[in-house]
C-alpha positions as CSV (number, residue, x, y, z in Angstrom):
1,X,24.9,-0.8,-37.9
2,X,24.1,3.1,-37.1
3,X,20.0,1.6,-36.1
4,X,21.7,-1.1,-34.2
5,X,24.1,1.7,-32.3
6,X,21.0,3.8,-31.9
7,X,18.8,1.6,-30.9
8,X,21.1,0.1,-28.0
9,X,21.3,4.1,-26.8
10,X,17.7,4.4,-26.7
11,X,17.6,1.4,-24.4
12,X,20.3,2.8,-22.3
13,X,18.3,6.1,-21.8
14,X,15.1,4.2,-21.1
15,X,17.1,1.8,-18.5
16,X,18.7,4.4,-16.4
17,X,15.5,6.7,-16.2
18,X,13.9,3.4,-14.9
19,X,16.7,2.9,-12.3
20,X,15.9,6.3,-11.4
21,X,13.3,6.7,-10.1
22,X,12.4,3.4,-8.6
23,X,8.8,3.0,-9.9
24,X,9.2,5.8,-12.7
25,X,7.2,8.3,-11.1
26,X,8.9,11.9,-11.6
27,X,6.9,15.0,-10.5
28,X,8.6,17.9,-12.4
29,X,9.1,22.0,-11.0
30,X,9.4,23.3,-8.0
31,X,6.2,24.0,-7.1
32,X,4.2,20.8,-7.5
33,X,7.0,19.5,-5.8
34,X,6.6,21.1,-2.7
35,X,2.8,20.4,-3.2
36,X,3.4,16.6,-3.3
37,X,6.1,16.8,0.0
38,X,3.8,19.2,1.6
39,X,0.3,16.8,0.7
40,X,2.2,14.1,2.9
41,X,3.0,15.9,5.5
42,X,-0.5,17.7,5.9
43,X,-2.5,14.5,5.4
44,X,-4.5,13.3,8.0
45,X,-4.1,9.2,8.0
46,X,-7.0,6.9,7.3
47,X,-7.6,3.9,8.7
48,X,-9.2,0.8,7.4
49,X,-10.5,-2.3,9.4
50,X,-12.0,-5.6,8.3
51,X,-12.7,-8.5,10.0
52,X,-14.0,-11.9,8.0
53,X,-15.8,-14.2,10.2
54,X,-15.6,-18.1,8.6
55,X,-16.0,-21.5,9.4
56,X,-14.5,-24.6,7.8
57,X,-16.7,-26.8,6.3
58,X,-15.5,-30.8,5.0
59,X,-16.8,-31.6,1.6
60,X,-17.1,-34.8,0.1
61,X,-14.9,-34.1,-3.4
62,X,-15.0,-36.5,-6.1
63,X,-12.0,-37.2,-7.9
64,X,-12.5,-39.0,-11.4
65,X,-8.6,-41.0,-12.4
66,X,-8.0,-41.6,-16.1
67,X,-8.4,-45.5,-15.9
68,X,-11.6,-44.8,-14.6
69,X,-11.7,-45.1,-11.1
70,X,-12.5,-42.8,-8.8
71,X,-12.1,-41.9,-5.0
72,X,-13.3,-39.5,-2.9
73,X,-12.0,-37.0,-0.2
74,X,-13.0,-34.5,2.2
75,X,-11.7,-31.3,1.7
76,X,-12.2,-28.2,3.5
77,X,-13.4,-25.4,2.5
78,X,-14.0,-21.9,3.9
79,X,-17.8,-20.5,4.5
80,X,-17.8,-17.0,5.3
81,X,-20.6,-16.5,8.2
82,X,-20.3,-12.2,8.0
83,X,-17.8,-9.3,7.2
84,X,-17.6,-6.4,9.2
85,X,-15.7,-3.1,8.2
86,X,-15.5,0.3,9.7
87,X,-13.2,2.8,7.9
88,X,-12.4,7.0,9.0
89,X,-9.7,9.4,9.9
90,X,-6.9,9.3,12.6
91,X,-6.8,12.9,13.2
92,X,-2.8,14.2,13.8
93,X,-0.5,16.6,14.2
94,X,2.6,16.5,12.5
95,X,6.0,16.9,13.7
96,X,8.1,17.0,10.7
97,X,10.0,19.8,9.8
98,X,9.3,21.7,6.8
99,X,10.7,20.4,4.0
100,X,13.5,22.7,2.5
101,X,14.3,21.4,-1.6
102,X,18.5,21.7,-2.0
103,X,18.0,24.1,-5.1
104,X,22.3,23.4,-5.7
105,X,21.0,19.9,-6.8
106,X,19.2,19.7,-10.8
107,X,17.2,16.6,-9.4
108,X,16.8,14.4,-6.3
109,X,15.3,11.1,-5.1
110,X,12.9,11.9,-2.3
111,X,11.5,8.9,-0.2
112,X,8.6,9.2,2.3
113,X,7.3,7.2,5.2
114,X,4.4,7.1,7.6
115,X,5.1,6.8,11.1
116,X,2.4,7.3,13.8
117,X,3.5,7.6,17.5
118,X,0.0,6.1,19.1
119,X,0.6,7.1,22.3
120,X,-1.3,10.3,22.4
121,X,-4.1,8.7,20.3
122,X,-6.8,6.9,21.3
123,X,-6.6,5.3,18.3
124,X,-5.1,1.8,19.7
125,X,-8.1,1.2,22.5
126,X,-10.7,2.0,19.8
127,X,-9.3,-0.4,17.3
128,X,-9.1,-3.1,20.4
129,X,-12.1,-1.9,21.8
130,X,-14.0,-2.7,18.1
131,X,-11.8,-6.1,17.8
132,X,-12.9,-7.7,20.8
133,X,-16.8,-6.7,20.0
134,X,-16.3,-8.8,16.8
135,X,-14.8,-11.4,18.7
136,X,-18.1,-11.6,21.2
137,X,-20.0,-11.9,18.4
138,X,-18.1,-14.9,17.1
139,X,-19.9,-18.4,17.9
140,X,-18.2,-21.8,18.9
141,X,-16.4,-23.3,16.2
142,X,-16.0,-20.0,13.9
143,X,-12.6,-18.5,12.9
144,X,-11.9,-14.8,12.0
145,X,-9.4,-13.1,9.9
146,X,-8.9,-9.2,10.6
147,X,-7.3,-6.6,8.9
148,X,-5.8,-3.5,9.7
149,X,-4.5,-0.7,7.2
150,X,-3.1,3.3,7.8
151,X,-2.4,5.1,5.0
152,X,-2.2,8.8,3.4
153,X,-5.5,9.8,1.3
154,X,-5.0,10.5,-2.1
155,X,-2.6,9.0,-4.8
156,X,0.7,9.8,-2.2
157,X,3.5,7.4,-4.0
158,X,5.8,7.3,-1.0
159,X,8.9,7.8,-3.7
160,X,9.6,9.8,-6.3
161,X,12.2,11.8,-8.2
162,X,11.6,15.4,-7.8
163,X,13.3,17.5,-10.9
164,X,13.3,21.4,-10.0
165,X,13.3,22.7,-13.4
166,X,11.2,20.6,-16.1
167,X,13.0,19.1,-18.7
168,X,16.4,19.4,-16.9
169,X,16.8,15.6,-16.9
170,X,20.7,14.0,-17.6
171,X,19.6,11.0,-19.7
């Protein structure tokens, strides 16, 4: 009964840290702290493009039944024709205030987001400008699929629990 009793209290410990901090991630001590709320704000975004140039293609498909008959059927199927990437900075400047840790608390959840205002950027027109080259280079009949990511270099995870002292945790 007493491994039963400890084992549910393990669980209970190991559930709560979970619940957390989200994802589990925990940066510990002031300093790297800061350092981790600091990288965000300090990061220049990247940028990521792809576009996937395709066509669909009907192929004759086969089917074998188990009495053993058979039929066939077109299917389509995708066949890429070319893939095009370009990838780089969005250089910014930031207009977040610096961050300022409440010291009173042993612990808090801090949650982070990227925003970019554009409008100052010629970011948009490039992007547009590169999208509609891809497009004049697409030929009658062809599809395209294009991606577009920003993010923060590095391994940012965009929540976290910060604990100011190490080892200070409740559970």
């Amino acid at each position: 009964a007493v491994l039963y009793i400890a084992f549910l209290f393990q669980g209970w410990c190991f559930s709560h840290e979970g619940e957390a901090t989200g994802s589990g991630n925990t940066i510990e001590g002031m300093e790297q702290v800061i350092a981790a709320v600091e990288g965000h704000i300090t990061s220049d975004p990247k940028y990521y493009w792809s576009v996937e140039t395709y066509k669909s293609v009907e192929q004759l498909v086969t089917f074998q039944h188990g009495d053993g008959t058979s039929t066939c059927h077109y299917m389509p199927r995708r066949e890429v024709t070319s893939t095009k990437r370009a990838k780089g900075t969005i250089p910014c400047v930031t207009r977040t205030e610096k961050f300022l840790p409440n010291a009173n608390a042993a612990m808090t959840m801090i949650n982070t987001t990227l925003q970019i205002q554009y409008q100052n950027s010629n970011y948009r027109e490039a992007y547009e400008c590169w999208e509609s080259g891809r497009n004049a280079e697409r030929r009658s009949g062809e599809l395209q699929d294009f991606c577009e990511k920003v993010s923060l270099p590095g391994d940012h995870d965009p929540s976290f629990l910060a604990v100011w002292l190490p080892d200070q945790r409740p559970w």
